[in-house]
C-alpha positions in Angstrom: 0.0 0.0 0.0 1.4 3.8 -0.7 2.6 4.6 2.4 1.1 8.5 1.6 -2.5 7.3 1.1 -4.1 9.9 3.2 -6.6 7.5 5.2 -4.3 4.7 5.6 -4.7 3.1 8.8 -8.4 4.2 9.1 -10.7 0.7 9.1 -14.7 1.5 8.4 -16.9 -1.2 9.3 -19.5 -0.7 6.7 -23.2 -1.3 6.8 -24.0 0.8 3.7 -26.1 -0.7 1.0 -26.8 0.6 -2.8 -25.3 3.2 -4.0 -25.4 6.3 -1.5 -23.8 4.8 1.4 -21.4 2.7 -0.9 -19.9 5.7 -2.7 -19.4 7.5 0.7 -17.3 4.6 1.7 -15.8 4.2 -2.1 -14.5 7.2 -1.8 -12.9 6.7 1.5 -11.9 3.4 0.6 -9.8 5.1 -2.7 -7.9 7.3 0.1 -6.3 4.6 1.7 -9.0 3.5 4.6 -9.8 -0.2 5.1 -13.0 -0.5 4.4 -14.6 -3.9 5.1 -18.6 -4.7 4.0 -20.7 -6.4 6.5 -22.9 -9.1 4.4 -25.5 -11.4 5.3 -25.9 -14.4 3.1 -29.5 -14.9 4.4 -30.7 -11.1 3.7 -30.5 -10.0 0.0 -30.0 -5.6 -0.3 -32.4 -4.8 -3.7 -29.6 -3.5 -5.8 -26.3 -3.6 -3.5 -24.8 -6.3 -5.5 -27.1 -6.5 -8.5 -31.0 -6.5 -9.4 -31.7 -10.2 -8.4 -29.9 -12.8 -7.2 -31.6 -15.2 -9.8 -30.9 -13.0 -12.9 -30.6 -14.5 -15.9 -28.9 -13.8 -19.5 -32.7 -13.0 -20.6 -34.1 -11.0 -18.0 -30.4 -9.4 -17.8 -31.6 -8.2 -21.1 -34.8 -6.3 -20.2 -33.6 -3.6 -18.0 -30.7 -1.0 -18.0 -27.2 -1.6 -18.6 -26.2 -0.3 -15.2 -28.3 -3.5 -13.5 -28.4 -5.7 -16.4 -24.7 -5.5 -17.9 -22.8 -8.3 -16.6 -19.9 -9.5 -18.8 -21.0 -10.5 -22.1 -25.0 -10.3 -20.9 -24.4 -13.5 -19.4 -24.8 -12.8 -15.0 -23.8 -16.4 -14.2 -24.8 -18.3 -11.2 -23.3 -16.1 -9.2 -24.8 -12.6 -10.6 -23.6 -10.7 -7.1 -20.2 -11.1 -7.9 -20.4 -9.6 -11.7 -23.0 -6.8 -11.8 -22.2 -3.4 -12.2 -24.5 -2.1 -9.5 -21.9 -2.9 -7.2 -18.6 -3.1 -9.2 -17.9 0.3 -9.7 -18.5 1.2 -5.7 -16.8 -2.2 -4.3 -13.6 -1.5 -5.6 -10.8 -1.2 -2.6 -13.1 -2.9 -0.2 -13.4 -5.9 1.4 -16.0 -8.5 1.8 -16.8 -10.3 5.2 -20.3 -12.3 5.9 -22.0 -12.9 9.0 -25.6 -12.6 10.2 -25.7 -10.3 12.3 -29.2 -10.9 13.7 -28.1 -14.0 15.6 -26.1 -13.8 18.9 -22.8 -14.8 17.9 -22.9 -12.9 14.9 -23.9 -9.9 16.4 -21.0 -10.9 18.6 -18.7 -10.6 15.6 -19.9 -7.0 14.5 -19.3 -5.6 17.6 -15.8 -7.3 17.8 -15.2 -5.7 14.4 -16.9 -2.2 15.4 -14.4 -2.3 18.6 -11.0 -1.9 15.9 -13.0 0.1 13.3 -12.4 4.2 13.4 -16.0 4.6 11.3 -19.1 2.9 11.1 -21.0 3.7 8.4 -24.6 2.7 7.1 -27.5 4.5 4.7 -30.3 1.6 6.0 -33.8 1.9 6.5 -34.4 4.2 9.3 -34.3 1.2 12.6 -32.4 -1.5 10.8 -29.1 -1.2 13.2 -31.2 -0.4 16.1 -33.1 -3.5 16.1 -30.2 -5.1 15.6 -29.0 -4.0 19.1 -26.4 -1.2 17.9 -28.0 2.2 18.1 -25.2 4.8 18.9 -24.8 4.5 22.3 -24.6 0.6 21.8 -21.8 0.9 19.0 -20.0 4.0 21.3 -20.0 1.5 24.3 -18.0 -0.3 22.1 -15.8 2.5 20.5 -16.2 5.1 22.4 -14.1 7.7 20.1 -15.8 5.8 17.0 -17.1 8.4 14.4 -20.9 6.9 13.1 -22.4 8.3 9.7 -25.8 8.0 9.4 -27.2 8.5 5.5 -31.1 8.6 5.8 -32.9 9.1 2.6 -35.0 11.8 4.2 -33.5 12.4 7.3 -33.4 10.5 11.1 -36.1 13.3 12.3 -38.9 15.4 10.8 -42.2 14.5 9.0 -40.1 11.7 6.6 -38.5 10.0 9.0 -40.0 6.7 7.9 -40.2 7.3 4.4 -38.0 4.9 2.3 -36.8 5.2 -1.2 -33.8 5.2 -3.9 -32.4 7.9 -5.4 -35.1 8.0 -8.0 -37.2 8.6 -5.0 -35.2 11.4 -3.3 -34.9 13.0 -6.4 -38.7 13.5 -6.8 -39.4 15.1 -3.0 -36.4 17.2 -3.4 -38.1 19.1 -6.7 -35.7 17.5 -9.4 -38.2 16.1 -11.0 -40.3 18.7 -12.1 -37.5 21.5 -12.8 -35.6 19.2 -15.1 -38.3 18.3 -17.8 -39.1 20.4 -20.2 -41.5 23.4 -20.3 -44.6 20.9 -22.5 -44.3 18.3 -20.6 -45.6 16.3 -17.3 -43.0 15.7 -14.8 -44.6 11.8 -15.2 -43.0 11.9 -18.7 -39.4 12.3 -17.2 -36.8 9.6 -16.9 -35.8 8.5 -13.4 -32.5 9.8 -12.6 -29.9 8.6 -9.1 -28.1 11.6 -9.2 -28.9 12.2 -5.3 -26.8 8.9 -4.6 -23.6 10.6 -5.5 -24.2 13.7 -4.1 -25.0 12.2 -0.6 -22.2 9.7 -1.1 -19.4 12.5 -1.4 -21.3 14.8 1.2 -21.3 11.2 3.4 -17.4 11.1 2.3 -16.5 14.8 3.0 -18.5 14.9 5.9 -16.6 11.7 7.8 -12.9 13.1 6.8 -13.9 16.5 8.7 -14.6 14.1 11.6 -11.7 11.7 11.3 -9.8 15.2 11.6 -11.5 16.4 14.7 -11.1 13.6 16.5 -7.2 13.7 15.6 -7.5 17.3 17.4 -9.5 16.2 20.3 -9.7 12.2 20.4 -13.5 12.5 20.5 -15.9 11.0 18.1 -19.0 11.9 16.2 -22.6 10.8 14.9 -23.0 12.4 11.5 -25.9 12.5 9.9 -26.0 13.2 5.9 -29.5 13.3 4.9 -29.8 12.2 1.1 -32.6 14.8 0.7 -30.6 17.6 1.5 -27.4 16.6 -0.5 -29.7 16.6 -3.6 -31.0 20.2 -3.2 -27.5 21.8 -4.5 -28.4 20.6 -7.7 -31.0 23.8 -7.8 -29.9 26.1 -5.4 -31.7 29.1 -7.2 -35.1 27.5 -6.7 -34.6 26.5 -3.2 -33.7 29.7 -2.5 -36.3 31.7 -4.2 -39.1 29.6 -2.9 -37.6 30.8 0.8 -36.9 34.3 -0.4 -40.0 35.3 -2.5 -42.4 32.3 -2.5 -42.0 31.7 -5.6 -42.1 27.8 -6.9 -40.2 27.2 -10.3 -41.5 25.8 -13.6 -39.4 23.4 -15.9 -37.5 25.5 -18.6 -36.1 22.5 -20.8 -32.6 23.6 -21.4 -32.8 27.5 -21.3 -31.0 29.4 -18.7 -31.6 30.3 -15.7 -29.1 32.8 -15.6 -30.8 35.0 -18.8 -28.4 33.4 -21.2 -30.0 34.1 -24.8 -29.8 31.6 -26.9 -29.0 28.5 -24.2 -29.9 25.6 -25.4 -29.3 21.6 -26.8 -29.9 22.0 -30.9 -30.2 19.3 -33.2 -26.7 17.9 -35.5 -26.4 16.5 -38.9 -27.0 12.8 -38.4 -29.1 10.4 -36.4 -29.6 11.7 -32.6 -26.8 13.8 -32.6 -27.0 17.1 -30.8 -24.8 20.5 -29.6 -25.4 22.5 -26.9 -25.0 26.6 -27.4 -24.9 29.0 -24.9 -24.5 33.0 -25.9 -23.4 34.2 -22.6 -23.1 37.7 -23.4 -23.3 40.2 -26.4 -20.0 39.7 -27.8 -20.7 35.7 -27.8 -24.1 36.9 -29.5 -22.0 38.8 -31.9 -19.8 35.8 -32.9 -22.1 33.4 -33.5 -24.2 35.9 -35.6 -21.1 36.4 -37.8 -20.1 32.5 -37.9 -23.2 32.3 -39.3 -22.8 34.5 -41.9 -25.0 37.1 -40.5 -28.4 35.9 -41.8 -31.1 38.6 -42.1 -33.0 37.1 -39.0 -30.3 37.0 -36.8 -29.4 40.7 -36.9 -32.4 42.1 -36.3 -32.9 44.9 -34.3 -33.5 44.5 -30.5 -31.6 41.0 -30.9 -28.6 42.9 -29.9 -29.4 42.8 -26.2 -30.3 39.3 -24.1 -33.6 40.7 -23.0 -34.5 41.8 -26.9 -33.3 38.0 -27.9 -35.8 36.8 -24.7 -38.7 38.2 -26.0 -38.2 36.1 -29.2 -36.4 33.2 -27.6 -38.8 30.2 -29.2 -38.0 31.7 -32.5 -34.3 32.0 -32.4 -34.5 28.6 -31.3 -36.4 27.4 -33.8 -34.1 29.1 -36.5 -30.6 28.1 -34.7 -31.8 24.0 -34.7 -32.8 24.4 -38.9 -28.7 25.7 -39.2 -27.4 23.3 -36.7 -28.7 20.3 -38.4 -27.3 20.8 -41.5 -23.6 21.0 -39.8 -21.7 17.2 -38.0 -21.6 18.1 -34.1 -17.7 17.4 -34.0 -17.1 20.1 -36.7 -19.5 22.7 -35.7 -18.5 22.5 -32.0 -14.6 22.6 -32.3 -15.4 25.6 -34.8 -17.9 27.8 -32.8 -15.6 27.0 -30.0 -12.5 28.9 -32.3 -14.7 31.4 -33.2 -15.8 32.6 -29.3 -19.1 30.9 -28.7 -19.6 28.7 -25.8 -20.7 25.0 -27.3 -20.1 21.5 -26.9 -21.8 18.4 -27.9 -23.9 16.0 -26.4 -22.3 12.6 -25.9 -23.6 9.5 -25.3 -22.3 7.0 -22.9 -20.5 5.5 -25.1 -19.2 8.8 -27.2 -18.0 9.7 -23.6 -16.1 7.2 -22.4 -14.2 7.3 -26.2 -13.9 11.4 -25.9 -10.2 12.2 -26.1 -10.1 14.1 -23.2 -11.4 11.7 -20.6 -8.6 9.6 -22.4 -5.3 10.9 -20.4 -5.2 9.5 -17.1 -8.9 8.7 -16.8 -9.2 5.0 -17.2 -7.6 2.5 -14.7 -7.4 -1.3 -15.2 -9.8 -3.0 -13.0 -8.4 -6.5 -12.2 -10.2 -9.5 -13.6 -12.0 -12.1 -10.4 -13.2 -15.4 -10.8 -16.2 -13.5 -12.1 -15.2 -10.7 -14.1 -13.2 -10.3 -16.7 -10.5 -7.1 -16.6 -11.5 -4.0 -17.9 -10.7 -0.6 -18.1 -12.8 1.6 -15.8 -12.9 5.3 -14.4 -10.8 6.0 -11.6 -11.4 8.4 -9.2 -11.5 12.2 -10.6 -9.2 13.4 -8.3 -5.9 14.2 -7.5 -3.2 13.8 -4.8 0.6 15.7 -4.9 1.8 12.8 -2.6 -0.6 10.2 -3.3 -1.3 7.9 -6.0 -5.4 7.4 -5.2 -6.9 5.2 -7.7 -7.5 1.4 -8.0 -5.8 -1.1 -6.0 -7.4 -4.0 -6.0 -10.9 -5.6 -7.4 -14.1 -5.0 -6.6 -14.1 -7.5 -3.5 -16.1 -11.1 -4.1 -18.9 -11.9 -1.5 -17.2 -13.2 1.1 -13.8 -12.9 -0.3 -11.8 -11.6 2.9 -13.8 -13.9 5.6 -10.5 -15.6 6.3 -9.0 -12.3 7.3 -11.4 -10.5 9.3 -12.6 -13.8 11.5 -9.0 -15.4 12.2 -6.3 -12.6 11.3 -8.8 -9.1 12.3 -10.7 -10.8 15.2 -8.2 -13.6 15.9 -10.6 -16.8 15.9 -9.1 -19.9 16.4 -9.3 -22.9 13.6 -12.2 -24.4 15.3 -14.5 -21.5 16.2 -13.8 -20.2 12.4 -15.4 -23.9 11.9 -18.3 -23.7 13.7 -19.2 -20.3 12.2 -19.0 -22.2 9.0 -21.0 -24.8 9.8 -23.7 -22.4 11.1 -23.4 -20.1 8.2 -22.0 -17.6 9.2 -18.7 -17.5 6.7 -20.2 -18.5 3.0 -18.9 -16.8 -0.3 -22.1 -17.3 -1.7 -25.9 -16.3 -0.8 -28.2 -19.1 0.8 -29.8 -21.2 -1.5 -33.3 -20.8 0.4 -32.7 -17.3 0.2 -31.9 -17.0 -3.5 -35.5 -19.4 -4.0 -37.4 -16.3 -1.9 -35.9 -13.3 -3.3 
């Protein structure tokens, strides 16, 4: 390990589950802490390790690459170990099973709580209390032990209870109906999880300034990161005009909320292809007018100033997608770009991941498991003078470390590592009875 990883020798016992609580801990896990899952092979997570654990190369088929992708469409018989709704967030971890609803493996947690710096979870409000570990449970057995809570709606107020994926969160928080367009239902939009990666680097962010209190004054912390509120800086405007003014915001499709005029995604040459244009002031205005070879329309009076362009905003739009989509999206960006004018095009997955200038230092190898084949994939978007934070290992198998946290973490002996075996305790793969309910 690079001795300069800024959280190494910082262990997380982590109880998070999907994506939310997962990339918190990914993200602390790619600085160097030891992050080790807690998985029960009786209790299958919706979507922790991948849509169902009896997925099959047909139903794989049906729904969305980021559940259904497994290596060559094909999940397996063991589709937890191959599905990207958990590769991308299990890399640097590790992967330890136990059920922790039974004595002896609750027994085991609190062990493993007791040489952990950070216990982290983003359940169901009440899971790890009826477990027996609410915080002054876990504290009695760290008492310096730093706790992040990641609620969906938060651990108090009138959504305590409420449960619900990023999808969900997304929705109450008001994303929903400012990001559709200004025709359309909110009903009509596509379900986004963007709320999972805000509230997992808020989570992440949130448990460093802890770790580095308690390095000041040796005391821990409970955090709580509610997912709801780590969502709403993706519209701070409307949030705060609905405090300041009472005003509630409308959808405006792609305009600007800033009074940028035009500002919009316009259609390219070609099948689906799009750029997105943004005249950000007068002398962007200007530019694009003369790229365009100052067409009669265009220079009209009035159209000089953004709020002259505003009060005609539908029809410069209208005239601006007949041009672009008789120019290729490559060209026309790269040359509006030379000429002044803010634009850039509108990629696909697939046009992204293949752009040249996520190709310098962007991709990482991820190492090939027993279930997954090597592949490049996107290491972490950030860097460190003295560290070199990116992938180490794989993302961890279920079950893959059992060896090291019961005998060389929690020091087991031979034959009580047996009997927690025998019991079930220590598997690498889910219960079959399980699997048949799920």
């Amino acid at each position: 390990m690079n001795q300069y990883l800024p959280l190494a020798g910082v262990r997380i016992c982590d109880f998070s589950a999907v994506w939310a609580g997962q990339t918190a801990t990914m993200y602390l896990a790619d600085m160097g802490a030891e992050c080790i899952k807690v998985e029960n092979p009786f209790i299958w997570s919706p979507m922790t390790r991948a849509a169902s654990p009896r997925i099959n190369k047909i139903t794989a088929s049906f729904i969305p690459p980021w559940l259904g992708g497994h290596p060559n469409g094909d999940p397996g018989p063991r589709p937890w170990n191959n599905s990207p709704a958990f590769i991308h967030v299990m890399r640097n971890k590790k992967s330890f099973t136990v059920d922790s609803r039974r004595p002896e493996g609750l027994a085991i947690v609190k062990a493993l709580i007791r040489v952990s710096d950070v216990l982290a979870e983003n359940l169901a409000i009440g899971t790890l209390e009826k477990l027996g570990l609410d915080d002054d449970a876990i504290r009695a057995e760290r008492p310096d032990i730093i706790i992040l809570h990641m609620p969906a709606f938060g651990r108090t107020g009138d959504y305590v209870q409420g449960r619900g994926y990023g999808a969900h969160i997304d929705a109450v928080a008001g994303s929903t109906i400012l990001r559709g367009y200004r025709d359309s239902s909110p009903l009509t939009n596509v379900q986004i999880f963007a709320g999972d990666y805000f509230a997992g680097m808020h989570g992440a962010i949130a448990t460093l300034a802890a770790l580095r209190h308690r390095r000041r004054t040796g005391e821990g912390q409970v955090v709580e990161v509610a997912q709801l509120e780590a969502s709403s800086q993706m519209f701070p405007q409307a949030a705060m005009d609905a405090a300041w003014n009472g005003r509630a915001q409308a959808s405006i499709g792609n305009r600007s909320i800033e009074g940028f005029v035009p500002n919009g995604v316009f259609p390219a040459r070609g099948d689906d292809r799009w750029i997105a244009i943004s005249c950000r002031d007068e002398a962007e205005w200007a530019a694009l007018v003369a790229f365009m070879g100052s067409p009669a329309w265009a220079a009209r009076n009035g159209f000089e100033t953004a709020s002259g362009r505003a009060a005609h905003e539908e029809e410069i739009e209208e005239r601006l997608a007949e041009w672009t989509s008789r120019h290729d999206q490559q060209e026309l960006f790269h040359a509006l770009q030379r000429a002044g004018v803010t634009a850039g095009p509108v990629l696909s997955a697939k046009d992204a991941a293949e752009d040249p200038h996520l190709a310098v230092g962007s991709w990482q190898t991820l190492p090939a498991t027993a279930d997954y084949p090597e592949t490049p994939f996107a290491r972490p978007a950030y860097r460190f003078s003295k560290s070199d934070v990116g992938i180490r290992t794989e993302p961890a198998l279920f079950g893959q470390h059992n060896d090291y946290v019961y005998r060389d973490l929690l020091g087991l002996r031979d034959e009580e590592v047996a009997k927690f075996r025998e019991s079930g305790h220590i598997a690498d793969t889910y219960d079959p009875e399980m699997v048949a309910r799920a």
